[in-house]
VEXVO-644184 format. One record per residue (C-alpha): residue number from 1; residue in one letter; x, y, z. Coordinates in Angstrom, 1 decimal. Layout:
<nodes>
@n=NUM, res=a, c1=X, c2=Y, c3=Z
...
</nodes>
This chain:
<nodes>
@n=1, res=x, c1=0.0, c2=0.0, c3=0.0
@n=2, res=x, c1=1.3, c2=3.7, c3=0.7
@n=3, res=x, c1=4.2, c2=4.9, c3=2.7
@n=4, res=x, c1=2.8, c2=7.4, c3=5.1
@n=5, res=x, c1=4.8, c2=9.8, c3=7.2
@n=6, res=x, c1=3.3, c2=11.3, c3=10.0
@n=7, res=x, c1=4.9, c2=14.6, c3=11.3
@n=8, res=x, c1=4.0, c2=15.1, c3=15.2
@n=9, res=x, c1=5.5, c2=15.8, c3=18.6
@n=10, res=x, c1=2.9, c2=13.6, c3=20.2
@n=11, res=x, c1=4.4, c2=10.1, c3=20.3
@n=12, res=x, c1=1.1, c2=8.3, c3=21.8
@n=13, res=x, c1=-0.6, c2=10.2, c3=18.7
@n=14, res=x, c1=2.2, c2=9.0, c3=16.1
@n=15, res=x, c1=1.4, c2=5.1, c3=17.7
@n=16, res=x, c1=-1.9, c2=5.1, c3=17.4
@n=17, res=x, c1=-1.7, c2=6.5, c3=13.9
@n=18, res=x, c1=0.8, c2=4.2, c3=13.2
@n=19, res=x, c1=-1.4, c2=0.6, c3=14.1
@n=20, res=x, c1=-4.3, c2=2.4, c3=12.4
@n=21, res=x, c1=-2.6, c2=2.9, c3=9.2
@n=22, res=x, c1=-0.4, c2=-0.2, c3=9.6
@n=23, res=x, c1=-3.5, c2=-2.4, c3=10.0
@n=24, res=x, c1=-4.6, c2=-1.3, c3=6.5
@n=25, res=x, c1=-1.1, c2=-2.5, c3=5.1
@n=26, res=x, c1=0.4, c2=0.9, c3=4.8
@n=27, res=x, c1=4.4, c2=1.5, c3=5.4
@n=28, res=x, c1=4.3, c2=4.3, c3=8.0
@n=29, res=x, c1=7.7, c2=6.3, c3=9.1
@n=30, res=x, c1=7.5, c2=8.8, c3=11.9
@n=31, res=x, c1=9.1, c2=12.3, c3=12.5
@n=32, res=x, c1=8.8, c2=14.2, c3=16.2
@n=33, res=x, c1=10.2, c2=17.6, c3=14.4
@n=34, res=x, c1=9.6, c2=19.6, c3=11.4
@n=35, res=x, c1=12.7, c2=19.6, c3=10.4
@n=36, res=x, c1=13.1, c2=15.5, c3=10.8
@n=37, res=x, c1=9.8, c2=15.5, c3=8.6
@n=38, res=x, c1=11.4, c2=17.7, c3=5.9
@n=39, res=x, c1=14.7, c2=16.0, c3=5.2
@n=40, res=x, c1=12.0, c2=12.4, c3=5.4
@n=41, res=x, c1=10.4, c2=14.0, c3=2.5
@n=42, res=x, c1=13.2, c2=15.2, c3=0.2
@n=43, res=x, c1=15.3, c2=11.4, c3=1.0
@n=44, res=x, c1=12.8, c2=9.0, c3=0.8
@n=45, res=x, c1=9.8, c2=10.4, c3=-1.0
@n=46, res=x, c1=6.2, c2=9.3, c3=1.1
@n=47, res=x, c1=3.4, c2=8.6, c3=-0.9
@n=48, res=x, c1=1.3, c2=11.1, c3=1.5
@n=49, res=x, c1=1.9, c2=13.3, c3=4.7
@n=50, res=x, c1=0.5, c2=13.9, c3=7.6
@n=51, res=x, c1=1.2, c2=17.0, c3=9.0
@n=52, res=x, c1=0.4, c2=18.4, c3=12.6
@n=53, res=x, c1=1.1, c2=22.4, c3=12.5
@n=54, res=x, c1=1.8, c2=22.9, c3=16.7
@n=55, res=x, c1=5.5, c2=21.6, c3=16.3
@n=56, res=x, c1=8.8, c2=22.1, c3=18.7
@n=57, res=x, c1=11.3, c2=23.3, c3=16.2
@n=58, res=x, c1=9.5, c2=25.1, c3=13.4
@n=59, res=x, c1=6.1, c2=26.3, c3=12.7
@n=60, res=x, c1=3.9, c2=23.5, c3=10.8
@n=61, res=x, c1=2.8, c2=26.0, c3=8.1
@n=62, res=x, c1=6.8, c2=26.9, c3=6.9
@n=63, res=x, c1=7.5, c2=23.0, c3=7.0
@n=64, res=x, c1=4.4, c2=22.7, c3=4.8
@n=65, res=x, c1=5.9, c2=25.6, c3=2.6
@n=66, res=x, c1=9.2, c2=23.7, c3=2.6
@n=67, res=x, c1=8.1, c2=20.8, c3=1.4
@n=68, res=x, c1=6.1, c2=22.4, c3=-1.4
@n=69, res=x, c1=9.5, c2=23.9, c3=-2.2
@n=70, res=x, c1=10.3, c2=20.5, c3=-4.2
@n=71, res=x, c1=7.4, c2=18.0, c3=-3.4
@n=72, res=x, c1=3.9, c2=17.6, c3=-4.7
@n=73, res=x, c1=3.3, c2=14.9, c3=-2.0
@n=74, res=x, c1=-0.4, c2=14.5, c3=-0.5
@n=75, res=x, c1=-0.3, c2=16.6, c3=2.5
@n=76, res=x, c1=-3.5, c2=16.4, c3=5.2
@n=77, res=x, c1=-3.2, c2=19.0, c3=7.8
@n=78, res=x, c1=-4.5, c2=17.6, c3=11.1
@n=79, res=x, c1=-4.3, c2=20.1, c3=14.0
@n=80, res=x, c1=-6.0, c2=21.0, c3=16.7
@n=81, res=x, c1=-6.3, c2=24.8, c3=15.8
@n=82, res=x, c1=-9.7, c2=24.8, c3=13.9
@n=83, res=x, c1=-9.7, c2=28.7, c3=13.3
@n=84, res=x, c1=-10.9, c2=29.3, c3=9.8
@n=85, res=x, c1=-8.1, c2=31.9, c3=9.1
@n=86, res=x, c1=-5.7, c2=28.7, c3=9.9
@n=87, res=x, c1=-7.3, c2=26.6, c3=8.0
@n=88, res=x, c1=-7.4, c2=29.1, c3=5.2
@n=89, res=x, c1=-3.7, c2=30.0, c3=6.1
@n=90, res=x, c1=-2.6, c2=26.2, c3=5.5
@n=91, res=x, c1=-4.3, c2=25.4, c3=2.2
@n=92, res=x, c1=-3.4, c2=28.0, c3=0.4
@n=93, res=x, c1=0.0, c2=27.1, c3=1.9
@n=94, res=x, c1=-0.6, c2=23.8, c3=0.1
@n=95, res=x, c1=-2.1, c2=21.3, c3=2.5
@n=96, res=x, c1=-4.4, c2=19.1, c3=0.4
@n=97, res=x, c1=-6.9, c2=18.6, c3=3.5
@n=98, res=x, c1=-7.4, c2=19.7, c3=6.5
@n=99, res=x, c1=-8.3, c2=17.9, c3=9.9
@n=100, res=x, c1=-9.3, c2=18.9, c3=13.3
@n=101, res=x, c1=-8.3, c2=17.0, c3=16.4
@n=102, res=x, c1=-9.9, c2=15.4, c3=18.3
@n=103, res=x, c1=-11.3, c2=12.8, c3=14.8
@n=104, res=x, c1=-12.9, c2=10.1, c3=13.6
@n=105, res=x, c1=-10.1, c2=7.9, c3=12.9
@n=106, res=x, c1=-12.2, c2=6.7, c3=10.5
@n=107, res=x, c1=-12.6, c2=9.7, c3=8.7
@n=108, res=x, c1=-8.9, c2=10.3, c3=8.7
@n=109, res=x, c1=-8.5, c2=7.6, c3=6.7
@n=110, res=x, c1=-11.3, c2=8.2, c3=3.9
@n=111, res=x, c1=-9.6, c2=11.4, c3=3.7
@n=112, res=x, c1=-6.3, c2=9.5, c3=2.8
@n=113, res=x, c1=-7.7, c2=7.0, c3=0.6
@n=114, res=x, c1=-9.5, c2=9.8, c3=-1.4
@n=115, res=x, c1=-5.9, c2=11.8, c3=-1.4
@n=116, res=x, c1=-4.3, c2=9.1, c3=-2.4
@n=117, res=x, c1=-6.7, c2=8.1, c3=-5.4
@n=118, res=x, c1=-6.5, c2=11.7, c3=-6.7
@n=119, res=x, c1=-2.9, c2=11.9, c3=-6.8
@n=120, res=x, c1=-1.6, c2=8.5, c3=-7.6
@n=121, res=x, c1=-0.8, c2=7.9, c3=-11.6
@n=122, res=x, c1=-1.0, c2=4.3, c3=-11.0
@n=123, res=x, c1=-3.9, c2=2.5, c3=-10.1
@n=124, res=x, c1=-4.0, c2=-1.3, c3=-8.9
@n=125, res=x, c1=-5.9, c2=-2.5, c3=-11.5
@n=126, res=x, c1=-4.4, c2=-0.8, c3=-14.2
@n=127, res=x, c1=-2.2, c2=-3.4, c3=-16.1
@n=128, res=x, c1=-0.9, c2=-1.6, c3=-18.8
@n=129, res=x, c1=0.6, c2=1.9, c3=-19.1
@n=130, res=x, c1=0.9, c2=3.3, c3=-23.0
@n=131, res=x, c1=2.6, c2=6.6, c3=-23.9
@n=132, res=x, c1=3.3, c2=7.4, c3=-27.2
@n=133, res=x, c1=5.2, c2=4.1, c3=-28.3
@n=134, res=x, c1=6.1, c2=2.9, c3=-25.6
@n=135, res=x, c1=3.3, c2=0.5, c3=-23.8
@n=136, res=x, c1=4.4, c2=-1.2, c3=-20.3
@n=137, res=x, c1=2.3, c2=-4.0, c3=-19.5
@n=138, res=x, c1=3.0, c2=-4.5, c3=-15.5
@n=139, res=x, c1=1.0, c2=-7.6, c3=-14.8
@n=140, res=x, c1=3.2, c2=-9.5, c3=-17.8
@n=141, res=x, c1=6.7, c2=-7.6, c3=-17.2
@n=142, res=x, c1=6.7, c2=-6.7, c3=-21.1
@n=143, res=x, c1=8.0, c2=-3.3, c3=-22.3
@n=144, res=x, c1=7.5, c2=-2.6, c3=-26.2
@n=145, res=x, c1=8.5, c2=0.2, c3=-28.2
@n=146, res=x, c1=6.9, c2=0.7, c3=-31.6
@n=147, res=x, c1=5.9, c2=-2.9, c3=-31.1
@n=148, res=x, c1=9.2, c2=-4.4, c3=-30.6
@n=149, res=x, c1=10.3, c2=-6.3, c3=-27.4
@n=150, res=x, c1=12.6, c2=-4.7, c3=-25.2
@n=151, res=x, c1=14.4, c2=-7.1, c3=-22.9
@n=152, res=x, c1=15.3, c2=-5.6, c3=-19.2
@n=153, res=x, c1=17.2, c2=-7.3, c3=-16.6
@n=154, res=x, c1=15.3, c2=-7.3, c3=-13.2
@n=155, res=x, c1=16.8, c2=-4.2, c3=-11.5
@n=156, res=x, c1=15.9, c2=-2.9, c3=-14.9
@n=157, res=x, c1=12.4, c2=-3.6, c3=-14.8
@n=158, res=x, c1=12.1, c2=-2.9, c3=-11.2
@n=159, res=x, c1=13.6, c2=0.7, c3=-11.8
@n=160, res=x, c1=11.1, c2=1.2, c3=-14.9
@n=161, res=x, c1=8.1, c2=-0.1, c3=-12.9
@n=162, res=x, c1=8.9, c2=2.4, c3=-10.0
@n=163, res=x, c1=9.2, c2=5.7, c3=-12.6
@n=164, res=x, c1=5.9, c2=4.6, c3=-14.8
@n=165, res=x, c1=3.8, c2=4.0, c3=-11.7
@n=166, res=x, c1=5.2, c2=7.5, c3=-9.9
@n=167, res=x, c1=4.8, c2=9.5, c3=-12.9
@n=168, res=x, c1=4.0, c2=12.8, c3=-11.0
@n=169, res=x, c1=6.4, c2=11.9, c3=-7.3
@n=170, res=x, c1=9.5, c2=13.3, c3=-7.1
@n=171, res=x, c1=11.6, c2=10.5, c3=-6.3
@n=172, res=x, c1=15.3, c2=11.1, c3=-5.0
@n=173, res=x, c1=18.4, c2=9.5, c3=-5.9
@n=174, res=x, c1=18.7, c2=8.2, c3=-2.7
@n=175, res=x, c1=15.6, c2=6.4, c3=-2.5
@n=176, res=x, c1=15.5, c2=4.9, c3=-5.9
@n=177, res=x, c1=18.7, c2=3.2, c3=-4.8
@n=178, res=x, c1=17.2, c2=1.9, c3=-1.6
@n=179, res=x, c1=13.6, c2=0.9, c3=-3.1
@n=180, res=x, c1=15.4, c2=-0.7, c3=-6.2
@n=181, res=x, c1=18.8, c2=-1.9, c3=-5.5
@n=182, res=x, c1=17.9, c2=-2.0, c3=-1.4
</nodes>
């Protein structure tokens, strides 16, 4: 499923975030500072953030602004400041939702299914990927261009599958090396 990183100074919160979205099969990494969440970000690329804005080191709205400095990840505010000029404040700082503590866990995590189908290029059941001439069919392992078999070796492949299926991530040096080489 999707990594999620949670950026919060509350560690029973951060736990009982991480079962909950562990127990749906999500990879979950942790960060008690902004600027721990930051650097998480720009070396190993989540598929979505959560973001608390009351943090010890810097203000959750400039690590939001940070992190829209060279990421397009899902970001889902989730604070307990429920002012509207906050809220206001964080997405148009780039926050993709917006949650109030205390929540329905449940409704956190429609919130990060929903974010999560909106800005992944890959969906599950999508087998094949065309652009142009080229036409990756994932469930087979086949790459084609203008019709003609391409033959990958399987860090190859596994490097090929990670770009077509990320097609709008940012994904760093350093963790293509560890997600395809390890």
């Amino acid at each position: 499923m999707a990594r999620i990183l949670i950026i919060d100074d509350d560690p029973p919160l951060r736990r009982a975030l991480r079962t909950s979205f562990a127990a749906r099969g999500h990879d979950v990494v942790e960060a008690a500072t902004g600027e721990a969440g930051v650097v998480e970000v720009a070396d190993h690329g989540p598929d979505l953030v959560v973001l608390d804005l009351g943090l010890p080191d810097i203000d959750g709205a400039e690590v939001l602004e940070r992190i829209r400095g060279f990421s397009e990840v899902p970001i889902i505010v989730l604070t307990a400041a429920d002012a509207q000029a906050q809220k206001v404040r964080a997405l148009d700082a780039g926050a993709d939702d917006y949650v109030t503590k205390p929540f329905d866990p449940a409704e956190l995590l429609a919130r990060i299914r929903a974010s999560l189908r909106r800005t992944t290029g890959f969906r599950s059941d999508q087998a094949v990927i065309e652009r142009g001439a080229v036409r990756i069919d994932l469930a087979r392992k086949i790459l084609t261009v203008d019709d003609d078999v391409v033959s990958l070796t399987k860090t190859e492949w596994r490097l090929l599958e990670l770009l077509a299926t990320n097609p709008s991530r940012l994904l760093t040096h350093q963790y293509l090396l560890q997600t395809v080489w390890g």
